[in-house]
NUVEX-560423 format. One record per residue (C-alpha): residue number from 0; residue in one letter; x, y, z. Coordinates in Angstrom, 1 decimal. Example, Ala and Ser with C-alpha at 12.3 -4.5 7.8 and 13.67 -1.06 7.14 Angstrom:
residues 2
{0, 'a', {12.3, -4.5, 7.8}}
{1, 's', {13.7, -1.1, 7.1}}
END
This chain:
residues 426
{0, 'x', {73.9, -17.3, 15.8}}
{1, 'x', {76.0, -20.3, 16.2}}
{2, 'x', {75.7, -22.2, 19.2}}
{3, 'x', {78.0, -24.4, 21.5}}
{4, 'x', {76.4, -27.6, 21.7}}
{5, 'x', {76.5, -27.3, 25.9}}
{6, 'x', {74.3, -24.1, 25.2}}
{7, 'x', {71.2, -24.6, 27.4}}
{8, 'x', {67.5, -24.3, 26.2}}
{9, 'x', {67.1, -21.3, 27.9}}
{10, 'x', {70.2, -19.9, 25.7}}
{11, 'x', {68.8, -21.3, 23.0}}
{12, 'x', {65.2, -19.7, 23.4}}
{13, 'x', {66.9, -16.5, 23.8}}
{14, 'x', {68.8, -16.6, 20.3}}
{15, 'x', {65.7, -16.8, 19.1}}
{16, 'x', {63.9, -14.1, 20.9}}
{17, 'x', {66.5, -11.6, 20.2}}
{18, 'x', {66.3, -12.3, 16.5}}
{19, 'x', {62.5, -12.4, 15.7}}
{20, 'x', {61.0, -12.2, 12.1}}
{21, 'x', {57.7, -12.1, 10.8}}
{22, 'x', {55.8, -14.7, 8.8}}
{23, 'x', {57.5, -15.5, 5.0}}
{24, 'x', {60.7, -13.2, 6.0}}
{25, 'x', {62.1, -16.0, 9.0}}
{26, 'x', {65.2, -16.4, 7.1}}
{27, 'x', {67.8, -15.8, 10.0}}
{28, 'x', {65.4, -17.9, 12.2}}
{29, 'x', {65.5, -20.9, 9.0}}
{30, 'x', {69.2, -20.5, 9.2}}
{31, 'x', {69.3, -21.3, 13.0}}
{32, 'x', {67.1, -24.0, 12.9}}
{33, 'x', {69.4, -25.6, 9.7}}
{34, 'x', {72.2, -25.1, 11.9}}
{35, 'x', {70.6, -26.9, 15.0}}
{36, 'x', {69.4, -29.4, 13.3}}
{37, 'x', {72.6, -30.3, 11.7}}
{38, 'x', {74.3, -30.0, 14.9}}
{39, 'x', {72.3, -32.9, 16.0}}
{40, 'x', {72.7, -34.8, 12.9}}
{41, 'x', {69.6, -36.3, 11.2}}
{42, 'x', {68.9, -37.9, 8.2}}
{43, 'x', {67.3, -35.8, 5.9}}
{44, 'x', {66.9, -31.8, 6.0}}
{45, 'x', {64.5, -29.9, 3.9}}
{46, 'x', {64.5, -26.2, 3.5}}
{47, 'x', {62.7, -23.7, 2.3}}
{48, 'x', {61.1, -24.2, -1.2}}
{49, 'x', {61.7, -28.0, 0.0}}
{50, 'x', {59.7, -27.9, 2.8}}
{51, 'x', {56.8, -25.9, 1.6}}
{52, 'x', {54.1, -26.0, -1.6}}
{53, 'x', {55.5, -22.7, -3.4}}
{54, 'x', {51.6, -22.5, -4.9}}
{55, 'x', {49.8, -23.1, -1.5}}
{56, 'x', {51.5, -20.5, 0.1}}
{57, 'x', {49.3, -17.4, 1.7}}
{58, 'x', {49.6, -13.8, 2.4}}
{59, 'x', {52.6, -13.6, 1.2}}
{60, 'x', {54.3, -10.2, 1.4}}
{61, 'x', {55.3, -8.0, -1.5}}
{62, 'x', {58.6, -8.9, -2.8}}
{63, 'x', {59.9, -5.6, -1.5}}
{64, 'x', {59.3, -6.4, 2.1}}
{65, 'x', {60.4, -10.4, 1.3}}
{66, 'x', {63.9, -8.3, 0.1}}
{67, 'x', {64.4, -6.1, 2.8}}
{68, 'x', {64.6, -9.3, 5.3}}
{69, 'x', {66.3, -11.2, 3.2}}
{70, 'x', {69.0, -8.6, 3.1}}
{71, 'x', {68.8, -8.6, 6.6}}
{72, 'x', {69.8, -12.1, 6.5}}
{73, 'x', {72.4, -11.7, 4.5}}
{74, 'x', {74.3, -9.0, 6.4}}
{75, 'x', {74.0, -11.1, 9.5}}
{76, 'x', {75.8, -14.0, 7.6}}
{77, 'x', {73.1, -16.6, 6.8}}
{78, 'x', {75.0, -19.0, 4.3}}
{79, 'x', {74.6, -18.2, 0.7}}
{80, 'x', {73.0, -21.8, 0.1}}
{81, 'x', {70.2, -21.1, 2.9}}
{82, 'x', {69.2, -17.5, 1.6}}
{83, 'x', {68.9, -19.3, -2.3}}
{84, 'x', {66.7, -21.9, -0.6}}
{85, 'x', {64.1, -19.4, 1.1}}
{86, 'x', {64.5, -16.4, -1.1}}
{87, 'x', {60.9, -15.0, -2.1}}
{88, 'x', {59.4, -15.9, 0.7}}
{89, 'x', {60.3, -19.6, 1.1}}
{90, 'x', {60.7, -20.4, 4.9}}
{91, 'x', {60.4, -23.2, 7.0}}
{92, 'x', {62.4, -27.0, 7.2}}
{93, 'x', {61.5, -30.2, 7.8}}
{94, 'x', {64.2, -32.2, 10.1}}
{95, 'x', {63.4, -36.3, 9.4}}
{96, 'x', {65.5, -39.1, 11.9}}
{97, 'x', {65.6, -42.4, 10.1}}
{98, 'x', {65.7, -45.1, 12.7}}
{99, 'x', {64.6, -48.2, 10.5}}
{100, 'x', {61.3, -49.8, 11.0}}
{101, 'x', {58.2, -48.0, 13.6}}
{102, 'x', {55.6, -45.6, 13.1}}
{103, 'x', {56.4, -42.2, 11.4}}
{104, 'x', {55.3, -39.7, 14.3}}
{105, 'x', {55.4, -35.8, 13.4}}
{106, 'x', {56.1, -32.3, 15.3}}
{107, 'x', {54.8, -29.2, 14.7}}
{108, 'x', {56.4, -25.6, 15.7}}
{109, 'x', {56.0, -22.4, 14.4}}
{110, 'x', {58.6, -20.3, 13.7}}
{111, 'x', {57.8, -16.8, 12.9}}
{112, 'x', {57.2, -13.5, 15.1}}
{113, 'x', {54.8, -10.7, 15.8}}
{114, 'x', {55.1, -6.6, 14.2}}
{115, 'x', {55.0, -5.5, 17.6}}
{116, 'x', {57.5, -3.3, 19.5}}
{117, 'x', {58.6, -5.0, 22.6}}
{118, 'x', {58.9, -3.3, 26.2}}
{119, 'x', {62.4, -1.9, 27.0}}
{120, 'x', {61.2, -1.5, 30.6}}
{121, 'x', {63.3, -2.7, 33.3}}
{122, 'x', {60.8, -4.7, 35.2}}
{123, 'x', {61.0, -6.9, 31.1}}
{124, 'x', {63.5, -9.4, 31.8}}
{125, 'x', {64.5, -9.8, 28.0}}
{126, 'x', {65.5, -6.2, 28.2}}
{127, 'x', {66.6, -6.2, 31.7}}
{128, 'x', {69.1, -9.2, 31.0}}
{129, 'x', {70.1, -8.7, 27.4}}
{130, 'x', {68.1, -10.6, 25.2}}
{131, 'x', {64.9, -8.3, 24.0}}
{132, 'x', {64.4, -7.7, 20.3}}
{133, 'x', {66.9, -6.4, 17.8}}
{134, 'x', {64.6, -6.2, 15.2}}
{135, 'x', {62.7, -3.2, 16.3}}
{136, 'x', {59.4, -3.4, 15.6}}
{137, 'x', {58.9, -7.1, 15.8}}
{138, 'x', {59.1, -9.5, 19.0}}
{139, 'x', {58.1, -13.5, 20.3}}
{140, 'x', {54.9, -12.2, 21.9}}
{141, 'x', {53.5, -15.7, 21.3}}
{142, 'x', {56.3, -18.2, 22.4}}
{143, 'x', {57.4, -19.1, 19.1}}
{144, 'x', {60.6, -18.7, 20.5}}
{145, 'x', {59.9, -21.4, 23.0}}
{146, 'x', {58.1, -23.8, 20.7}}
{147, 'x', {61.6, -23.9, 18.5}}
{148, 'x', {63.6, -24.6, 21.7}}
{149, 'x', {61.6, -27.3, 22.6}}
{150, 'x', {61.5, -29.0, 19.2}}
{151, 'x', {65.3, -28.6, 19.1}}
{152, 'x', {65.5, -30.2, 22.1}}
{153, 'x', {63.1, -32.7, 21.7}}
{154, 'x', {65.0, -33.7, 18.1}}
{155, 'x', {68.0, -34.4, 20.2}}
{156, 'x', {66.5, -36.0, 22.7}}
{157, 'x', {64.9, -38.5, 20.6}}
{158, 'x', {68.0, -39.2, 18.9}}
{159, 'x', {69.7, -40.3, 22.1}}
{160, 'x', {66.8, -42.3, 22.7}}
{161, 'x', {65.8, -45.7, 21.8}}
{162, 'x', {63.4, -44.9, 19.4}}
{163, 'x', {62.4, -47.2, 16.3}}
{164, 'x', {60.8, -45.6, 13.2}}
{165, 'x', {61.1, -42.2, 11.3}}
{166, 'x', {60.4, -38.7, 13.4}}
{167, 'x', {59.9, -35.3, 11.4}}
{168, 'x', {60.0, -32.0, 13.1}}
{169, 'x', {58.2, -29.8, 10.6}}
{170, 'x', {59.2, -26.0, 11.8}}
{171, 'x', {56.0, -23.9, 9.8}}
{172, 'x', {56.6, -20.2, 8.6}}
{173, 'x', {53.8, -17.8, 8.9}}
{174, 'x', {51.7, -18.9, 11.7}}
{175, 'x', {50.5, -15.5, 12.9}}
{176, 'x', {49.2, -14.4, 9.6}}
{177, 'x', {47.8, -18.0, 8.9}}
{178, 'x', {49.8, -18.3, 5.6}}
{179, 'x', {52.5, -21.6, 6.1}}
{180, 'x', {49.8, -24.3, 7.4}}
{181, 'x', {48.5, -25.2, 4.1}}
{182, 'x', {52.0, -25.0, 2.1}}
{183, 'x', {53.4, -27.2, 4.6}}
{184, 'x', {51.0, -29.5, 4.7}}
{185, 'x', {51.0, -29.7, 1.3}}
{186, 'x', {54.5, -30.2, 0.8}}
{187, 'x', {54.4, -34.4, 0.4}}
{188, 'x', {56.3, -34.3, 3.7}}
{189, 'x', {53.2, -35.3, 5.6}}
{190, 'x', {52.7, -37.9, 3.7}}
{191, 'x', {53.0, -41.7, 5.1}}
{192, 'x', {53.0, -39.7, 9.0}}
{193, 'x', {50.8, -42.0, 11.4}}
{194, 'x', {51.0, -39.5, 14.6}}
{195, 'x', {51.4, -35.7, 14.6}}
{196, 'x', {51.7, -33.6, 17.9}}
{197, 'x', {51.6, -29.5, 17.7}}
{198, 'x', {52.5, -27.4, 20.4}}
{199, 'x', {52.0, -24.2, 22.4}}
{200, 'x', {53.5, -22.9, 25.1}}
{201, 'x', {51.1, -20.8, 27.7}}
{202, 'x', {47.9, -19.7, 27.0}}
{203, 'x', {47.0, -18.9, 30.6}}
{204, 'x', {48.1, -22.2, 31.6}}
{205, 'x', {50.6, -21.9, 34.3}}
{206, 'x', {54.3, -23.9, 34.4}}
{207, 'x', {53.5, -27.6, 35.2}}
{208, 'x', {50.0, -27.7, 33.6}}
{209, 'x', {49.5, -29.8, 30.8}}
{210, 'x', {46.6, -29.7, 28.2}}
{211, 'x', {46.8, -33.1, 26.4}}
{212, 'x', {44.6, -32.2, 23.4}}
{213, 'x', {42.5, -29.0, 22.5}}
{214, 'x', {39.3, -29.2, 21.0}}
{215, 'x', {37.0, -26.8, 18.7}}
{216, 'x', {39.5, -24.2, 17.6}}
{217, 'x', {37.9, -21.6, 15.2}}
{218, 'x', {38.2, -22.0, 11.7}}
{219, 'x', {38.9, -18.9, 10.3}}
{220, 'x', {39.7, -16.5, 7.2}}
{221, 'x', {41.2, -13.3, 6.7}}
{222, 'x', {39.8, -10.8, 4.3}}
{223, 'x', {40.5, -7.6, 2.9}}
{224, 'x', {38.5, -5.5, 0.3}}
{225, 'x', {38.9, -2.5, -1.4}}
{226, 'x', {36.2, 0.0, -2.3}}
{227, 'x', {37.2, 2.2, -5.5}}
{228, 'x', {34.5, 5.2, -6.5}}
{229, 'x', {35.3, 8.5, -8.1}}
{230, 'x', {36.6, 11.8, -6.0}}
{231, 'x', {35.2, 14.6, -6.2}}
{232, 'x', {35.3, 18.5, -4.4}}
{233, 'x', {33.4, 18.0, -1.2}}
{234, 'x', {31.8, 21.6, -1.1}}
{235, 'x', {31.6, 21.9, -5.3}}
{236, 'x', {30.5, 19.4, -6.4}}
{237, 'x', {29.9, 16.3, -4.0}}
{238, 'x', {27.5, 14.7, -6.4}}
{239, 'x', {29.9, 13.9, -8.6}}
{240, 'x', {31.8, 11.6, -6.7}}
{241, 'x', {31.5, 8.2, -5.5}}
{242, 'x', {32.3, 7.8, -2.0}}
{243, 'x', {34.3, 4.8, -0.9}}
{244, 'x', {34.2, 6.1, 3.0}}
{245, 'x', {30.5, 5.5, 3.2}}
{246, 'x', {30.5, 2.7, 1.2}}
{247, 'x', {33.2, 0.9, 3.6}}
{248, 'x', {31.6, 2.3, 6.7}}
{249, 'x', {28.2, 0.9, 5.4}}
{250, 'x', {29.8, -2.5, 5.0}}
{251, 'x', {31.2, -1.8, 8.7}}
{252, 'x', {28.4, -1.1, 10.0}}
{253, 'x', {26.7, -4.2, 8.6}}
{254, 'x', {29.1, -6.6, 9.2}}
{255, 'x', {28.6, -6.8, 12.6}}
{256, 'x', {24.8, -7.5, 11.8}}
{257, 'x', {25.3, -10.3, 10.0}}
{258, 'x', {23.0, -12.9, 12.2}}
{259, 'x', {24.7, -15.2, 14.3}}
{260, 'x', {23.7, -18.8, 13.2}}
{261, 'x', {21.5, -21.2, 15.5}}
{262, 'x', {24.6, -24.5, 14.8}}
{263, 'x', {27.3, -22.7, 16.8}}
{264, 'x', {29.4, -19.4, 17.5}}
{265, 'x', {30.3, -17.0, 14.6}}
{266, 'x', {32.5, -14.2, 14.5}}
{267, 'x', {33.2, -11.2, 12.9}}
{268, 'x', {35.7, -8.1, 12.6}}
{269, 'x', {36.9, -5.4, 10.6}}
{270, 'x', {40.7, -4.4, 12.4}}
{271, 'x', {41.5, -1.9, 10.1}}
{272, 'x', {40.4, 0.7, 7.7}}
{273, 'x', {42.7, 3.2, 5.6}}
{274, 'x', {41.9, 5.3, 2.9}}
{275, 'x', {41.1, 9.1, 1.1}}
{276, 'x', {42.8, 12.4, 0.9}}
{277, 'x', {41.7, 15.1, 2.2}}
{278, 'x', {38.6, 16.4, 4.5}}
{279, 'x', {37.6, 18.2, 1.5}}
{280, 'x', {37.8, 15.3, -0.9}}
{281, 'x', {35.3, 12.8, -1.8}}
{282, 'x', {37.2, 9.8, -0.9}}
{283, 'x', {38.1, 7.1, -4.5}}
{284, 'x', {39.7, 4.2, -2.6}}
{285, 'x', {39.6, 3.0, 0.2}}
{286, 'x', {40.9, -0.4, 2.2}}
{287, 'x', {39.5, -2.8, 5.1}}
{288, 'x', {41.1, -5.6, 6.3}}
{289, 'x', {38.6, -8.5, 8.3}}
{290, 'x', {38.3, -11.7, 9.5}}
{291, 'x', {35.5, -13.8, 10.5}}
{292, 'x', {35.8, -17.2, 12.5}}
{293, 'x', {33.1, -19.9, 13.1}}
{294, 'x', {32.9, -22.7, 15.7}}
{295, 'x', {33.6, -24.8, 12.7}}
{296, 'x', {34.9, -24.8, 9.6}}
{297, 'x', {31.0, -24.5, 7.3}}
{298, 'x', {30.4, -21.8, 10.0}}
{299, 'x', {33.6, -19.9, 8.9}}
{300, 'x', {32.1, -20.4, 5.7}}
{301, 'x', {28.9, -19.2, 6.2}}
{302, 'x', {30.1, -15.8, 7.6}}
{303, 'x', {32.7, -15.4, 5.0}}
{304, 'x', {29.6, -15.7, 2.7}}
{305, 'x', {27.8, -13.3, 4.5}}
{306, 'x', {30.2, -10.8, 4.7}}
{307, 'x', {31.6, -10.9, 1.1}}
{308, 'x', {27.1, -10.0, 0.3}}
{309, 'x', {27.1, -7.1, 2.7}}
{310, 'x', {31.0, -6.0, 1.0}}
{311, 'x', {28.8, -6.1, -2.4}}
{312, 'x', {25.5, -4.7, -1.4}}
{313, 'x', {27.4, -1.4, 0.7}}
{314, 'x', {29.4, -1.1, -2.5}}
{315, 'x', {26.4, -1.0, -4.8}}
{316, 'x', {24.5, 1.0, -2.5}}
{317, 'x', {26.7, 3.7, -3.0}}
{318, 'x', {27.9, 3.8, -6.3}}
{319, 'x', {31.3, 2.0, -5.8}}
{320, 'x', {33.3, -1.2, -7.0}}
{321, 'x', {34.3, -3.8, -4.2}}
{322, 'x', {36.9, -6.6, -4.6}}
{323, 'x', {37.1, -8.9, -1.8}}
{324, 'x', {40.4, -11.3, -1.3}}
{325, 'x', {40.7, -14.0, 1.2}}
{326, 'x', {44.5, -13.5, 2.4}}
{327, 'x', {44.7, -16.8, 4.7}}
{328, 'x', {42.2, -19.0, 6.0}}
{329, 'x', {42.4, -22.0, 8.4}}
{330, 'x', {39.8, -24.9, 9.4}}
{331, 'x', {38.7, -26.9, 12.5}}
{332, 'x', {40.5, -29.5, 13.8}}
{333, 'x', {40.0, -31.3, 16.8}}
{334, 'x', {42.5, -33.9, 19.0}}
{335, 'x', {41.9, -37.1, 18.2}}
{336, 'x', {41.2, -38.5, 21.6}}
{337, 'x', {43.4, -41.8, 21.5}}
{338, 'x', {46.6, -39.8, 20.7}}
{339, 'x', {45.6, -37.0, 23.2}}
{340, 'x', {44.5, -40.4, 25.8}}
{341, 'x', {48.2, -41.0, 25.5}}
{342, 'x', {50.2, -37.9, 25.8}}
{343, 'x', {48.1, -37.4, 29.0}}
{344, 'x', {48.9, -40.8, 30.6}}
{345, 'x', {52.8, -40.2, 29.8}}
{346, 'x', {52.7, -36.2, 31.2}}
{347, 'x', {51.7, -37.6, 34.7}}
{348, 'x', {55.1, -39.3, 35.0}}
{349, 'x', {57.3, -36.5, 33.4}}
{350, 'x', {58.7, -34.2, 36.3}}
{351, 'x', {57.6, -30.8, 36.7}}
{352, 'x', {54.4, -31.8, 35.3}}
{353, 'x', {51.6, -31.4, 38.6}}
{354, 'x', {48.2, -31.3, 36.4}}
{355, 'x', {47.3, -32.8, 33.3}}
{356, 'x', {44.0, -31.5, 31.9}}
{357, 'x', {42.6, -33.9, 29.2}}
{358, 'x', {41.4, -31.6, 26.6}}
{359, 'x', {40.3, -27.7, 26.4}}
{360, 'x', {38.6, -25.7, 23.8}}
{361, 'x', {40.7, -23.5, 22.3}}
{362, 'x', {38.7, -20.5, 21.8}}
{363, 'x', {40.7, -19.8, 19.2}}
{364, 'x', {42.7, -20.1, 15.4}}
{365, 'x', {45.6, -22.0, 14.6}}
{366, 'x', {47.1, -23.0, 11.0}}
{367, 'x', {48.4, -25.6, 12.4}}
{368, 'x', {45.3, -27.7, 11.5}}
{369, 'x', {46.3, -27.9, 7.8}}
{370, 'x', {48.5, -30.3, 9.1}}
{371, 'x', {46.5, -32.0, 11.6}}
{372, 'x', {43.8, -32.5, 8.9}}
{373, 'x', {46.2, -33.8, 6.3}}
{374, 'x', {47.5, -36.7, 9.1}}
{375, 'x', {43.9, -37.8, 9.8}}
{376, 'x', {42.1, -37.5, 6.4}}
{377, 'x', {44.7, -40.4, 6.0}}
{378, 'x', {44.1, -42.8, 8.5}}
{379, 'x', {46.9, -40.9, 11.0}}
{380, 'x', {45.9, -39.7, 14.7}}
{381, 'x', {46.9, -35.9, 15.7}}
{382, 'x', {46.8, -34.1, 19.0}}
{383, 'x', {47.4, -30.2, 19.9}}
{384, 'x', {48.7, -30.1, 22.8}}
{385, 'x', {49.7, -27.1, 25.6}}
{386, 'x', {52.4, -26.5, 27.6}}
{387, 'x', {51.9, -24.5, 30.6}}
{388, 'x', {53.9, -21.9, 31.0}}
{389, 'x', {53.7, -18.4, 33.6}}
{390, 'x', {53.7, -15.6, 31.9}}
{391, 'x', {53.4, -12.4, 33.6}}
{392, 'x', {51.6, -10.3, 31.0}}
{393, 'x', {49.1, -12.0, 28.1}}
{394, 'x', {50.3, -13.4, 24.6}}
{395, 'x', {50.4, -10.4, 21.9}}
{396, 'x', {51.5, -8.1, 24.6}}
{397, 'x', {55.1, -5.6, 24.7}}
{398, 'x', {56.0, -7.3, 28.0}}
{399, 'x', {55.0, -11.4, 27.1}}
{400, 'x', {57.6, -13.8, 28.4}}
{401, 'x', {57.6, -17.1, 29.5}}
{402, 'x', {59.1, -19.1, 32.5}}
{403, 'x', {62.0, -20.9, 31.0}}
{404, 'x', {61.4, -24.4, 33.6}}
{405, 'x', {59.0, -24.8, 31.0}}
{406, 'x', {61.4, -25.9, 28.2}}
{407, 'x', {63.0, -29.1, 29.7}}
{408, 'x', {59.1, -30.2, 30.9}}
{409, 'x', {58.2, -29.7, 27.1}}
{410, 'x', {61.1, -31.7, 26.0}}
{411, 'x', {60.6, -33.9, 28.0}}
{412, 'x', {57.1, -34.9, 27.6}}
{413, 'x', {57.3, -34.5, 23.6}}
{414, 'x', {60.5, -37.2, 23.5}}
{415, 'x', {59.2, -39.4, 25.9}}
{416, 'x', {55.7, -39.3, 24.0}}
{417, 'x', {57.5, -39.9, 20.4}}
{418, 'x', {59.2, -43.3, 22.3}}
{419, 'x', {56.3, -44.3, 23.4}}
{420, 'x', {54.5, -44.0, 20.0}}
{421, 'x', {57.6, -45.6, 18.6}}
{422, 'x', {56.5, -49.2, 20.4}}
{423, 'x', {52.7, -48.8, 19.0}}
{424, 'x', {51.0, -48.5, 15.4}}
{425, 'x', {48.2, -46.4, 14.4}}
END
């Protein structure tokens, strides 16, 4: 995956969309951005258990899985050094230029993919010129792919520029399954950072849109829980067993009862439910996976809460054990509105850019806010900010792409943000 230095963004973004891994097992996608950023030449490059708290790390895969991609890696011809850094499930880097004294301003991207197989229908550009997924399975339905493009090219850019003080590009594993916010932001890396700007690309904003700071994303947590009774002959001897079925779907079926609460939105969701034998089995284990978000982070809270009682309560009801585990979890974090002020007065004189919106609500979770949380709990300023981009089909879809004009207006307005940044303190 080298690439020539006079490789465009758009080149660059397609390197990555062709070689898409999933959160924790982004170890070709690590290697790449290693290589980039070395390219460029910075100061200081942290990779994988450098760049991330080993012991804040969530839903983490099983080692098995971890393997398999690693191996993956390997075969492709990541460098030994790079595959020892990030084995077990230890992506991500953290890119620091040193340009003497000035604020320390941050960037955030994500780096990891979706398990979804990706359209190979002709009307799908990436499979109609060449660069759809060859990871079957797995694809950029989100824009990752973009977001590392523009970070790349905003590193570079900034580094040709005239800007005093210290700029990090923090590239997070495991955004999608909300796992590599916390580790990164508990890394140390974040520490002494005075302005930090995330990213994303879209979002049903079209190319030449600008959002300069969102506001109330969901907090959110990821559950899953696993009801254990005893099986049984169906037509025997059913009162024998202990039916996790009916326990689950009692807890299903309550779930979405749980009241909504009178301080703001809550949600709630079971996505999946597997489990049992046989039709004439009483069923001993079964497994749900859920989430719940809340319009902030004590509302997340409460209907966690709420749904780790009703887990308990359909469990007892029906003779069963339960045992809830939060996988991932994320909280609310707004903009602050002097950073997002300023990104917004700088997008109007970037070209390309033909609307700047001031701020948005979000609607809905990012981990992202780990890190936004960590720079303003001490004393920093941090904005989210979106990138319009057309997109003919919705995010987390087989046919998602992006329009690739929207690349050099991201770098653009990123760089000429961080310079501007550079000439003011917090």
């Amino acid at each position: 995956m080298s690439r020539d230095p006079r490789t465009s963004l758009p080149d660059l973004r397609r390197a990555f969309h062709r070689h898409p891994e999933p959160g924790w097992r982004e170890y070709q996608t690590t290697a790449r951005v290693v290589e980039e950023v070395e390219r460029i030449g910075v100061d200081e490059v942290a990779v994988g258990r450098e760049a991330v708290a080993t012991d804040e790390r969530m839903a983490v895969p099983p080692e098995a899985d971890l393997d398999r991609w690693l191996d993956r890696a390997r075969r492709a011809g990541v460098r030994a050094e790079i595959l020892e850094s990030t084995a077990d499930g230890h992506t991500g880097v953290v890119a620091t230029l040193d340009r003497g004294d000035g604020p320390c301003v941050g960037l955030r991207v994500d780096l990891d993919a979706i398990s979804m197989k990706e359209s190979d229908e002709a009307s799908h550009r990436p499979a109609a010129e060449g660069f759809r997924s060859e990871h079957e399975g797995y694809m950029h339905a989100c824009g990752h792919d973009a977001h590392l493009a523009i970070a790349i090219g905003t590193l570079e850019a900034v580094k040709a520029s005239e800007f005093e003080g210290t700029f990090k590009v923090f590239f997070q594993p495991a955004e999608e399954i909300s796992g590599g916010g916390k580790a990164m932001a508990e890394s140390g890396h974040l520490d002494g950072v005075d302005y930090l700007i995330a990213l994303h690309v879209g979002l049903d904003h079209p190319t030449g849109e600008v959002v300069a700071g969102i506001e109330r994303p969901l907090a959110m947590a990821h559950l899953t829980a696993t009801f254990e009774g005893a099986s049984a002959h169906a037509g025997k001897a059913p009162s024998q067993g202990a039916n996790a079925i009916q326990a689950a779907a009692c807890a299903i079926q309550n779930a979405y009862a749980i009241p909504r609460h009178s301080d703001g939105l809550t949600r709630v969701n079971v996505g999946r439910i597997e489990g049992g034998a046989a039709s004439n089995v009483i069923a001993e284990e079964v497994t749900i996976d859920a989430e719940v978000r809340g319009e902030t982070t004590a509302l997340m809270e409460y209907t966690r809460t709420e749904l780790e009682r009703v887990l308990y309560a359909a469990a007892e009801m029906h003779d069963c054990d339960v045992a809830p585990r939060m996988i991932s979890e994320s909280p609310r974090v707004d903009s602050h509105p002097a950073l997002r002020d300023l990104i917004g007065n700088v997008a109007w004189g970037v070209d390309g850019i033909d609307r700047v919106i001031p701020s948005e609500e979000f609607g809905v979770s990012e981990d992202g806010t780990y890190l936004m949380q960590r720079v303003q709990d001490d004393g920093g300023l941090a904005s989210y900010v979106l990138i319009g981009t057309d997109h003919p089909t919705s995010h987390h879809t087989p046919t998602f792409d992006i329009d690739e004009a929207s690349l050099d207006i991201g770098v653009s307005l990123l760089s000429e943000t961080v310079v501007e940044l550079s000439r003011r303190r917090p």
